[in-house]
Every structure is written in C-alpha cells, then in structure tokens.
Residue frames relative to the residue before (quaternion, step in Angstrom):
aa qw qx qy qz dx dy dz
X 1.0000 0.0000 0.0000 0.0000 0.00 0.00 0.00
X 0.4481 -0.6247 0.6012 0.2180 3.59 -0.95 0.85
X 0.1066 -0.7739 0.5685 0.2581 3.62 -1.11 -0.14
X 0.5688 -0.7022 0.3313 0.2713 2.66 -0.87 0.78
X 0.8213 0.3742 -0.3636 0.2309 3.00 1.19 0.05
X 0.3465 0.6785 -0.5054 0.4051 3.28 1.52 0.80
X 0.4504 0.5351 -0.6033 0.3832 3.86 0.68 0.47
X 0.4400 0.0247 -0.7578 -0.4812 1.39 -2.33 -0.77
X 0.2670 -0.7092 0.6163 0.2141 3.52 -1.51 0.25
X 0.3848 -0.6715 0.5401 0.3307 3.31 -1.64 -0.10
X 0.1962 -0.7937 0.5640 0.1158 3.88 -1.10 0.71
X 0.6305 -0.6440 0.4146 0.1257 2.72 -1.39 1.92
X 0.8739 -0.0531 0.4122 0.2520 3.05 -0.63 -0.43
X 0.8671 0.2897 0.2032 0.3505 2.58 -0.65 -2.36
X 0.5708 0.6167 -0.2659 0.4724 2.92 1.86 -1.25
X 0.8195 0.4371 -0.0601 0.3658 3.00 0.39 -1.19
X 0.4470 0.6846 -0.2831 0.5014 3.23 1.64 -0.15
X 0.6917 0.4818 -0.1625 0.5128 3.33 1.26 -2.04
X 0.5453 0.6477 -0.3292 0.4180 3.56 1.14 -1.44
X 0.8277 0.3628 -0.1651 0.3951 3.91 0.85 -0.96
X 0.3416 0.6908 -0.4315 0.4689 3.26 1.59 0.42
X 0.7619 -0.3723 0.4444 0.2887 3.29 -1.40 -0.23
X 0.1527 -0.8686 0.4668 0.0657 3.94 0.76 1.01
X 0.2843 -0.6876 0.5782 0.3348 3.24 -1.49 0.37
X 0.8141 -0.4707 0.1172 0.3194 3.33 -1.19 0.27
X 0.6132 0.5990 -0.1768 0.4837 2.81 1.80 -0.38
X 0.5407 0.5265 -0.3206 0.5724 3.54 1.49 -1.04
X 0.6947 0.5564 -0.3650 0.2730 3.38 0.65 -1.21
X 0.6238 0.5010 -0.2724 0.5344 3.37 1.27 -1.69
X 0.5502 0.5852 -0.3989 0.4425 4.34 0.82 -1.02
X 0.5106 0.7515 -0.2079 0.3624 3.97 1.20 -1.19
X 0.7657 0.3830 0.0588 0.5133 2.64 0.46 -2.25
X 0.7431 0.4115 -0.3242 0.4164 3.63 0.47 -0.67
X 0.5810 0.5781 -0.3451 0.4573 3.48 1.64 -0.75
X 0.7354 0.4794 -0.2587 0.4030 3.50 0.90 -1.11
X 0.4777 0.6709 -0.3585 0.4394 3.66 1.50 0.12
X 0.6685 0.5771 -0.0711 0.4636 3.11 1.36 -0.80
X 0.6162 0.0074 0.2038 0.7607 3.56 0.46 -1.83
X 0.6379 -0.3451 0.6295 0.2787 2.45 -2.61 0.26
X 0.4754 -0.5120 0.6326 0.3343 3.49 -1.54 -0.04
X 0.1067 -0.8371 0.5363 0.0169 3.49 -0.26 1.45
X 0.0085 0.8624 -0.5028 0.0572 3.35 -0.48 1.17
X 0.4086 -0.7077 0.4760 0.3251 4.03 -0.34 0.66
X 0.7484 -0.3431 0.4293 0.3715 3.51 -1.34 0.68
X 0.8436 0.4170 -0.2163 0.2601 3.51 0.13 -1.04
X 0.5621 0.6071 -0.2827 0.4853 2.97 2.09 -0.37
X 0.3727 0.6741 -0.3843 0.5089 3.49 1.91 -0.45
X 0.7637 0.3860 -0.3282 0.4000 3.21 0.46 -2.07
X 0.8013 0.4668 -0.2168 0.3051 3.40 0.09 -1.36
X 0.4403 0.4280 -0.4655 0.6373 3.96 1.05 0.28
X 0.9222 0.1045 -0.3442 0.1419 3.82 -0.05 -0.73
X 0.0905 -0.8729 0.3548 -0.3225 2.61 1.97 1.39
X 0.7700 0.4888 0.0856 0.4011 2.31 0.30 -2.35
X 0.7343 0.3694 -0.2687 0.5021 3.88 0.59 -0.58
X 0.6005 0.5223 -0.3896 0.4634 3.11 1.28 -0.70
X 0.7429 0.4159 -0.2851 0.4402 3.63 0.78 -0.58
X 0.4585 0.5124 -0.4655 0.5573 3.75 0.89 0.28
X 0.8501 0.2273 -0.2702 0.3907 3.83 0.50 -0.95
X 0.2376 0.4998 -0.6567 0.5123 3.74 1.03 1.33
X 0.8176 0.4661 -0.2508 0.2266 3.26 -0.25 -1.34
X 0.8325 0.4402 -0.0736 0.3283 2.78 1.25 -1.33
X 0.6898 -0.3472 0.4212 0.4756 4.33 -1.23 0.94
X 0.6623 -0.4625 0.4237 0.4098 3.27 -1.83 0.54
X 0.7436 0.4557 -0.4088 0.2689 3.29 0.49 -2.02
X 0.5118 0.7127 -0.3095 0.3664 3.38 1.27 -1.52
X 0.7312 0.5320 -0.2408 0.3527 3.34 0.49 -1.60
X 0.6333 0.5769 -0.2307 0.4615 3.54 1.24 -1.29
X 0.6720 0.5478 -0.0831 0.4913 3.77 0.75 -0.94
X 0.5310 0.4176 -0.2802 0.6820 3.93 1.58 -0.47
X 0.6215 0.5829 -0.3609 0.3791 3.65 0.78 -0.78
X 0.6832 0.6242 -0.1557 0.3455 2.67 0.94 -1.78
X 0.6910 0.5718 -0.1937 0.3975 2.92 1.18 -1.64
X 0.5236 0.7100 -0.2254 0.4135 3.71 1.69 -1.06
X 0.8512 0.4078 -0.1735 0.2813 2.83 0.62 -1.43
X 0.4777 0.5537 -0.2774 0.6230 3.36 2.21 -0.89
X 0.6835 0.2869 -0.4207 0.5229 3.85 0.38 0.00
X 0.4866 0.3644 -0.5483 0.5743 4.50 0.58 -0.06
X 0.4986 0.6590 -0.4500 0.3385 4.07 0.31 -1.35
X 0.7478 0.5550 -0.0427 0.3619 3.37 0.38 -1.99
X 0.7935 0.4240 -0.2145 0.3802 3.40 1.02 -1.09
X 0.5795 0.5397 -0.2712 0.5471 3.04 2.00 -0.23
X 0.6001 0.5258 -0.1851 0.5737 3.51 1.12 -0.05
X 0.8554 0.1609 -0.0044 0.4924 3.84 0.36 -0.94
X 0.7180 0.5141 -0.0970 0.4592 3.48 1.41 -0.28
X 0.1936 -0.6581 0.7120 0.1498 3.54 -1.60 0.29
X 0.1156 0.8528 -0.4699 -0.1961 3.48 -0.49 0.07
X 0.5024 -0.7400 0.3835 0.2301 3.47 -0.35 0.94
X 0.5145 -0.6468 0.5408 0.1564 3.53 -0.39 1.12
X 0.1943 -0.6107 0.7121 0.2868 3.82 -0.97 0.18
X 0.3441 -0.5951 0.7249 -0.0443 3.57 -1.62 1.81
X 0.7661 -0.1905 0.5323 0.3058 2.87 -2.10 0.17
X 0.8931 0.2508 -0.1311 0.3497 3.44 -0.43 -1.57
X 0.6664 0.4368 -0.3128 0.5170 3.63 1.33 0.03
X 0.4632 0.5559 -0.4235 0.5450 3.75 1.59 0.17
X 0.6606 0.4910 -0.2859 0.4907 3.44 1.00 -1.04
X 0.6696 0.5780 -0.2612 0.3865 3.38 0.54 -1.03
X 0.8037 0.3152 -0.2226 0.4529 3.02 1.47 -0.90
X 0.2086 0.8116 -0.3369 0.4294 3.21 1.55 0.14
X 0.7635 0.5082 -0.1883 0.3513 3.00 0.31 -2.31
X 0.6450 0.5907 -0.1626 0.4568 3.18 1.28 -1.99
X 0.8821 0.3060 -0.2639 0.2423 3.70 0.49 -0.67
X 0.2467 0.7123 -0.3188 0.5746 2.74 2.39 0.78
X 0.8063 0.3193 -0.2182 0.4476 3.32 0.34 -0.99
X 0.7451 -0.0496 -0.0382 0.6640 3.58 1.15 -0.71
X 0.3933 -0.8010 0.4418 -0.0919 3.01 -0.81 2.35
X 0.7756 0.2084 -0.0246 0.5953 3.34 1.37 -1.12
X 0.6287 -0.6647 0.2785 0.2921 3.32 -1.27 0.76
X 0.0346 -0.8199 0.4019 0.4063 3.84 0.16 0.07
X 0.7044 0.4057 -0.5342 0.2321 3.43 0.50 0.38
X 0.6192 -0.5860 0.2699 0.4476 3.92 -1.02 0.42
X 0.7346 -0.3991 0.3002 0.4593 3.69 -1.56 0.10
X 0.3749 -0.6281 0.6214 0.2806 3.57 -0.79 0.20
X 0.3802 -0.6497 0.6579 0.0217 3.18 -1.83 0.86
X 0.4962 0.6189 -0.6042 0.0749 3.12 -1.57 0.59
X 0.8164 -0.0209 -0.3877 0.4275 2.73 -1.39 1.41
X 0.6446 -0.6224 0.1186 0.4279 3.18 0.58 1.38
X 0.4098 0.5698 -0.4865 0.5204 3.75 1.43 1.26
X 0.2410 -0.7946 0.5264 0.1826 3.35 -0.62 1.64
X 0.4851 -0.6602 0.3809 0.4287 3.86 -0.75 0.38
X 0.6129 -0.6775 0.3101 0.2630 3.56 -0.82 0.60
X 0.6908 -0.4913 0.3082 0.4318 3.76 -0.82 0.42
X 0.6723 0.6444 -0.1877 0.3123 3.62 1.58 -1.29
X 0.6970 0.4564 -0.0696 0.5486 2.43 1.59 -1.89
X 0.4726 0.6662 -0.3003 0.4927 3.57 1.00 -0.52
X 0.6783 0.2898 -0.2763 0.6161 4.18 0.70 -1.20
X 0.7373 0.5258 -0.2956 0.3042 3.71 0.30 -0.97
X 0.4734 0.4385 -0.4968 0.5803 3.74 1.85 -0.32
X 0.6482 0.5854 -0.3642 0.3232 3.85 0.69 -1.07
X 0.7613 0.3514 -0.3501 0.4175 3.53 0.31 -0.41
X 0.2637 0.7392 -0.4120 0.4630 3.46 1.99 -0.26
X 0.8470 0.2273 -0.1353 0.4611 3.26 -0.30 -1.77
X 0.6289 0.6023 -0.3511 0.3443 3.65 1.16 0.41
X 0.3289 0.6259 -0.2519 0.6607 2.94 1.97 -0.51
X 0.7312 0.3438 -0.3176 0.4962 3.76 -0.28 -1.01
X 0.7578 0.2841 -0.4817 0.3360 3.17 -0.38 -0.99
X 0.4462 0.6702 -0.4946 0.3274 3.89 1.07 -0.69
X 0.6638 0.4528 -0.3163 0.5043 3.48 0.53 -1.45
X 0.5986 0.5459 -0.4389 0.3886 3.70 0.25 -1.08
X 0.6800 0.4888 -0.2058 0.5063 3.71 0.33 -1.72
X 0.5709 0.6840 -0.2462 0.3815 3.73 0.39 -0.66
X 0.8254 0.3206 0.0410 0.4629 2.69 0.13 -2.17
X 0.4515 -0.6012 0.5445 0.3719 3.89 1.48 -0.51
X 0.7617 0.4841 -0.3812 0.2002 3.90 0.50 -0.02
X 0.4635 -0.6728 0.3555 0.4540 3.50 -0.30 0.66
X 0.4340 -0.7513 0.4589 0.1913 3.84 -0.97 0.41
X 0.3578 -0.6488 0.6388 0.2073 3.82 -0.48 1.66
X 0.1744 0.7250 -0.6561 -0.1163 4.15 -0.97 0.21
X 0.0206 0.6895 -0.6504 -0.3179 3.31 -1.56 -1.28
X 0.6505 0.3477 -0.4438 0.5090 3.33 0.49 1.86
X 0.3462 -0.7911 0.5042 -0.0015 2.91 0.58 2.06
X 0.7409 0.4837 -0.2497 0.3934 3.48 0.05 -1.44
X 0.8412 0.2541 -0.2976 0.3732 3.66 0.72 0.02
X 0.6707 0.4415 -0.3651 0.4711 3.07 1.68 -0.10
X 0.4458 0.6827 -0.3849 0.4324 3.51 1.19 0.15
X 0.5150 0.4567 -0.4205 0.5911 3.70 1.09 -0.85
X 0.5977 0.5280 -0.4427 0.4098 3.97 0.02 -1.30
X 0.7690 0.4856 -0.1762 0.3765 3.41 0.19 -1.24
X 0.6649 0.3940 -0.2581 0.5797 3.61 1.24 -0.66
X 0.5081 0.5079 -0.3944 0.5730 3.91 1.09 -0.23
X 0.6583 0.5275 -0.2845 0.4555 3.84 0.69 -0.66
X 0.8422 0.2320 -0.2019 0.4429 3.18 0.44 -1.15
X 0.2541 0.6189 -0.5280 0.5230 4.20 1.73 0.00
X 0.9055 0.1180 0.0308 0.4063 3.72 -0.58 -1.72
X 0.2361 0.7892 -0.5659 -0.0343 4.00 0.10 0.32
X 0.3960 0.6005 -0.5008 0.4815 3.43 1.12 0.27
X 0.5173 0.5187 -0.4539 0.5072 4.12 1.33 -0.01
X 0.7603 0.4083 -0.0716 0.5000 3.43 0.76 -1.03
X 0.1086 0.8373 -0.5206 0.1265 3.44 0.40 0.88
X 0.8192 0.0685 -0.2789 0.4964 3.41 -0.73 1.63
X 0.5968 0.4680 -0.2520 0.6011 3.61 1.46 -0.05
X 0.6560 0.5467 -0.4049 0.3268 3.55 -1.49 0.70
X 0.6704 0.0108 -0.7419 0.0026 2.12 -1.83 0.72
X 0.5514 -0.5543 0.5503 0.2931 3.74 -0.86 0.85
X 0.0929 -0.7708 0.6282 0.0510 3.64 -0.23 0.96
X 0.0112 0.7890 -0.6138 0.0239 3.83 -0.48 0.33
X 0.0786 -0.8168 0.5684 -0.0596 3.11 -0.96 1.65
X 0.6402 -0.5552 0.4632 0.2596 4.14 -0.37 0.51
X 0.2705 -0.6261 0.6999 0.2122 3.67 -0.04 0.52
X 0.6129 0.3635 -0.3835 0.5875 4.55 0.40 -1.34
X 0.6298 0.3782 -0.5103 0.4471 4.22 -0.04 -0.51
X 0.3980 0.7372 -0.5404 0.0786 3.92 -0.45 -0.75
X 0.7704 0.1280 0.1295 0.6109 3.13 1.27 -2.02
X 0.2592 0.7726 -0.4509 0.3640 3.56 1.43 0.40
C-alpha cells in the first residue's frame, strides 16, 4: 500500500481515468485520505487528452447521447477547479520532453483495441508523446507518477536512468501503479 501521505503525486491519465470508475472501498477510503492532504495534481495534457476524448464521443455521438458526454465534460472541467492543480506545460518540461522524444521516438507498446477498431498509427504516436509530456512534467516537477500503462512509462524511466547526464537536475522518474495504491 502506498500512503497517502508520502505524496503529493502526479496522475496520468489513466490514473485518473481508473480513479473515476466505480472504487473499491479501499481506493475510495486511499482517495479520500489522499485528497485531505494534496490536491489531485494532474499535467495539462491530461486536461488535453480527457477532452480529447469527450470531444470525440460527441462527433460520433446522437443528440440525446451527445448532450450527456457534455454534461459529463463539464462535471470533470467542474472537478478540476475544485479537486485539482493542473500543471501548465513550461519551458523546462517542453525541453524535458524534447530530450525524451529524441531518445525514444516510437511507442513500445502496440495500438490498443476496442470494439474490434484497432487505434491508428497517428493516434497511437500522439497518445505517446502525451504520456511523454507527462512524465516530462512528472520529472520536472520532482513528483512521482500514479499511472495504468506500465509498459510505456517504464521505457521513459529506463531512457532516464541509461542517460541522466540528459536530465540534469531532474530525475529519477518515480512511477507508482494506480492497481499498487492499496495493494
């Protein structure tokens, strides 16, 4: 189990994605006890890439449908002003990420599936420099990173610790499991 208090951390994404699901009692109480403490730091990109994500459900999606994704948008922008910090992309976290997408250009893990529509080559580099961007901010900012996509932030993290003479005054990339929290 992580404690909550040894944050504050940043949340991926993913983290925060899982974090808004249906909790068990424990995640829920792990939640609460974290949010007593720190905000729920989250990087700009996790802004971008959630309202990505709504924004693409309401192309696709019937009015009634269409009205209800909104909805759903706005209670999660609502939220970020209320439960959150979000971290601006800087100078030193463009660089940072820079550095990172120099050394590792291509994603290593494979496109994701769902509903038997595989995700595209574009969309596939553009989540990648996403979760490159974050971990930048993470590494930056000194906070250790909640995910739930080991396999791509682990390469990030082995590129970091191979060359830290790239990363001067920044590192180590701590990476923590969103499934480890209450483990």
């Amino acid at each position: 189990m992580i404690d909550p208090a040894s944050g504050p951390f940043l949340f991926d994404t993913s983290a925060e994605s899982y974090l808004g699901r249906p909790l068990s009692a424990a995640e829920a109480e792990w939640v609460v006890n974290y949010a007593a403490l720190f905000p729920m730091y989250v990087a700009v990109l996790t802004v971008v890439e959630r309202a990505r994500g709504y924004y693409m459900v309401i192309g696709g999606a019937g009015p009634s449908r269409r009205v209800d994704v909104e909805q759903r948008m706005l209670q999660y922008v609502h939220s970020l002003e209320i439960r959150s910090r979000v971290l601006d992309l800087t100078v030193p976290i463009a660089l940072t990420a820079a550095q990172l997408m120099t050394l590792c250009p291509y994603p290593p893990s494979p496109p994701r599936r769902s509903h038997e529509v595989s995700e595209s080559r574009q969309d596939r580099l553009a989540r990648w420099r996403f979760d490159v961007m974050i971990a930048a901010t993470a590494l930056v900012h000194n906070l250790p990173l909640i995910h739930n996509n080991p396999q791509d932030f682990e390469t990030l993290r082995a590129v970091i610790e191979r060359v830290p003479e790239r990363f001067p005054g920044a590192g180590p990339l701590n990476l923590i499991s969103v499934k480890r929290l209450v483990a």
